[in-house]
N, C-alpha and C positions, 0 to 999 in steps of 0.2 A: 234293129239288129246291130248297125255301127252302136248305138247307144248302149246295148249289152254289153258289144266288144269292147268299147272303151272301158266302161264302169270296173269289167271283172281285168282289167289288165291292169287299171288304178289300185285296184285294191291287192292283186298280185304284187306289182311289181312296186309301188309307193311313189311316193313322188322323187324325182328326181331336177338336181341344181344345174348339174355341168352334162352335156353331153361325152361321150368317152370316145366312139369311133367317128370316122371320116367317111366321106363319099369320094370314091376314086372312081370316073366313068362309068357308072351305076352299079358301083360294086361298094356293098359296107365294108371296111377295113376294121379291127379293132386299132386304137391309138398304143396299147401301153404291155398290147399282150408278146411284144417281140414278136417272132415266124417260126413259124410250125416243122418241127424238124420232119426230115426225112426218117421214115422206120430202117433200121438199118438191116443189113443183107445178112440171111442164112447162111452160114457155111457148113455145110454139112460132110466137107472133105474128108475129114477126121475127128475125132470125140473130141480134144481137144479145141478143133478150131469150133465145133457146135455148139461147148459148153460157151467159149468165147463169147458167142452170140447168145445166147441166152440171156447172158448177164448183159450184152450191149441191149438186148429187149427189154428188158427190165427197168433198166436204167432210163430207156426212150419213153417205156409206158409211164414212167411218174412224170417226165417231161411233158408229155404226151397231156394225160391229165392237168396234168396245172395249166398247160395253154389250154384245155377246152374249159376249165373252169373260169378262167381268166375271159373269153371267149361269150363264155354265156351270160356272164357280168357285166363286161360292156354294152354287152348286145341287149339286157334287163332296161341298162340306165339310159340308152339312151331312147329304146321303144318306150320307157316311163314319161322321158321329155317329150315326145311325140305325142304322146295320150294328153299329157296336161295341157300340152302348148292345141290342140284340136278343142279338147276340151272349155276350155278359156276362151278360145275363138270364136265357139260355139252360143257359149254363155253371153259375149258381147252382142255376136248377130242376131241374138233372141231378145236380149232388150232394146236392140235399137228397133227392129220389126216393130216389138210392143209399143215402142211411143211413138213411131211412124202411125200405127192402127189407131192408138191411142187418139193421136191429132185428128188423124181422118175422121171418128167416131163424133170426134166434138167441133169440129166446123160443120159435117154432114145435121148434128140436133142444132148447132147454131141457123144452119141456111134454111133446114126444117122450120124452126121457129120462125126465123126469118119469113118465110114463104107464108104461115098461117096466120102472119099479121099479132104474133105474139108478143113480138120486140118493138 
């Protein structure tokens, strides 16, 4: 199952070079997407101060957008770096296994031989 997970997130998300956010007290940060503004307040006092807000909404929600796209791009690159960097780890501890068994296999037919008087 991890094995699926990783493969279909390599292939999602690509490989990646540089990590982009940070770990703050086990919290992800993004590094470059600035802070997430506050939505600004209704005024619903008069038509005037309502349209006001409308357009301050407006305005928030492309802001708004560009930090969650900003947001979900750092957060791609660097679960990318994760996936490769597991990945690679993986690949190493599976050939070292291999020639750990490897050795065991061939002193185990060495001691074999050994034992039936074949050497």
């Amino acid at each position: 199952m991890l094995k699926r997970f990783i493969a279909t997130n390599i292939l999602l998300l690509g490989a990646a070079s540089t990590t982009a956010g940070v770990l703050k007290q086990g919290v992800w940060v993004p590094s470059s997407c600035g802070s997430r503004e506050e939505a600004p307040f209704i005024d619903t006092s008069n038509a005037d101060a309502y349209n006001a807000s409308v357009k301050a909404i407006n305005a928030w929600q492309k802001t708004a957008s560009a930090y969650d796209d900003c947001l979900v791009k750092e957060a791609n690159t660097d679960s990318a770096v994760i996936v490769k960097t597991v990945t690679d780890e993986q690949g190493k501890l599976k050939e070292i296994v291999k020639k750990i068994n490897d050795e065991l296999n061939t002193g185990r037919e060495f001691l074999d031989q050994k034992r039936k008087g074949s050497l």
